[in-house]
N, C-alpha and C positions, 0 to 999 in steps of 0.2 A: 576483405575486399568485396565491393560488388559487382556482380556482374550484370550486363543489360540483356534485359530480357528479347529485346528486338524486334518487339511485333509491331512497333511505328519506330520509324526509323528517322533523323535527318536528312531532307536530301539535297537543300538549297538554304545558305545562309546569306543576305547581305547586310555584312557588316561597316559597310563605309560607303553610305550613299550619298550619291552628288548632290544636295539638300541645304536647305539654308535651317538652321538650329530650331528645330520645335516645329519643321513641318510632317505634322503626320501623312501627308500628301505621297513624297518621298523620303520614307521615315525606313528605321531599321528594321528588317523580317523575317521569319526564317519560314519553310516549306519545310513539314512532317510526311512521311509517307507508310500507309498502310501494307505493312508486306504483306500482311494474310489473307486467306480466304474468308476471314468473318468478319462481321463490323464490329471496330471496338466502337467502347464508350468511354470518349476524353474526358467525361467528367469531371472536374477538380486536380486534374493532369495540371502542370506549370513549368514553366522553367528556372531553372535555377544555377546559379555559377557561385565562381569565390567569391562576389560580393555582396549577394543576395537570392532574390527570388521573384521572380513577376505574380499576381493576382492570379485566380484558379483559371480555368478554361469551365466556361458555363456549362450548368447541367443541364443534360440531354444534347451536349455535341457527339453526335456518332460520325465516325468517318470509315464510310463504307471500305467493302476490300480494292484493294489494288487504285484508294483516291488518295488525291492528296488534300493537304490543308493547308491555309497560313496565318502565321501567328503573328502578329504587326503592335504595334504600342498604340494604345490610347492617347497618348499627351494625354491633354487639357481638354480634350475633346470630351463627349460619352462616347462609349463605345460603339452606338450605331453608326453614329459622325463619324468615327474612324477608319469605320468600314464601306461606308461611302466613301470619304474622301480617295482611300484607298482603293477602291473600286472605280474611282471616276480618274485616278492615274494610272492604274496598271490594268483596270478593263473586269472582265468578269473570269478570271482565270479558276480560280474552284472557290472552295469555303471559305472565307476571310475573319477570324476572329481576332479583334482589337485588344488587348490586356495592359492593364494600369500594372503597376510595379517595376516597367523595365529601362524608366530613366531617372538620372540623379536628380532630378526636378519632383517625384514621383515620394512618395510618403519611404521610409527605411522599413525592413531591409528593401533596395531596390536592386535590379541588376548591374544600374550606370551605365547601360549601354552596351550592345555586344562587345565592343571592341575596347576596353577602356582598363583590364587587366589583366595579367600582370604588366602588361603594356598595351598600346594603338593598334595592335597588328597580333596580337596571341590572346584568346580566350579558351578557358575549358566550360563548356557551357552542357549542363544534365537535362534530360526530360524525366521528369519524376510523378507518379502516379499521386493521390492524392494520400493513400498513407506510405508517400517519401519510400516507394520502389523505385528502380532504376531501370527506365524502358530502354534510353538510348544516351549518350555521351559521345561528346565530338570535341576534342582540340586541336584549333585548329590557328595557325601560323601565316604571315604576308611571306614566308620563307618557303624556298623551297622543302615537299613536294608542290606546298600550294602556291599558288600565283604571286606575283609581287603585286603590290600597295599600286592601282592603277596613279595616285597621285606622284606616284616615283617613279614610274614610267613614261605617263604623259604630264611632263611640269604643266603647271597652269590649267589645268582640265580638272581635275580633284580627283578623286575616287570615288568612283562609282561602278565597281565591279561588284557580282557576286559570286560565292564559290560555290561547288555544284559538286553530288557523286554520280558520278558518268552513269547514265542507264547499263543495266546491265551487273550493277558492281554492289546493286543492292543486296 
């Protein structure tokens, strides 16, 4: 078994945002966080689940102590596009990196999407170094402890929550 080394951690995923299909605009993403006191270097970092793997995180991403980041999907876009568009929706919130691999649209192996195994509502999703160490792992449930499926709470509104680890519980 491995264990996660923990020095960037998960600490915001959304997995099921209110979106019309292949908008990177409001597309799926998650927030990494630096627990330590030094800058690592994401280099070739990725993520990965049971169904795949997303494209590397470009070299020379460092992400300072105590910052965060966010990982978001390329579509069809390049990756600069991505990061605009995502930037022109959600504002200038920290470091925005775009990565190809993480939709079933997306060359094999791909991730399929946060949410899309072993069901809509449960992923195990890993942050793996680039020789395939294990920084952090998160699975995570529309079940309690975590939140219901905002689409099964507010019919007709869809799902667009994100799940978060409370400050503090880092």
């Amino acid at each position: 078994p491995e264990h996660a080394s923990g020095e960037v951690i998960f600490t915001e995923l959304m997995y099921s945002p209110n979106s019309n299909p292949g908008d990177a605009t409001r597309g799926e993403w998650v927030e990494l966080y630096n627990t330590t006191e030094v800058t690592v270097d994401l280099s070739g970092w990725y993520l990965r689940d049971e169904d795949g793997r997303t494209s590397s995180i470009p070299a020379g991403t460092l992400l300072a102590p105590h910052a965060a980041i966010l990982l978001t999907s390329r579509g069809a876009s390049s990756a600069a596009a991505a990061e605009a568009d995502f930037r022109a929706a959600w504002g200038q919130v920290c470091q925005v990196i775009a990565l190809a691999g993480w939709s079933d649209q997306d060359a094999l192996p791909n991730l399929g999407g946060l949410a899309n195994s072993p069901s809509p509502g449960n992923e195990l999703l890993t942050l793996r170094t680039s020789a395939d160490s294990l920084v952090d792992i998160v699975n995570f449930d529309d079940t309690s402890p975590w939140p219901a499926d905002a689409a099964n709470v507010m019919p007709g509104l869809g799902a667009a929550w994100s799940i978060y680890l409370r400050p503090g519980m880092y």
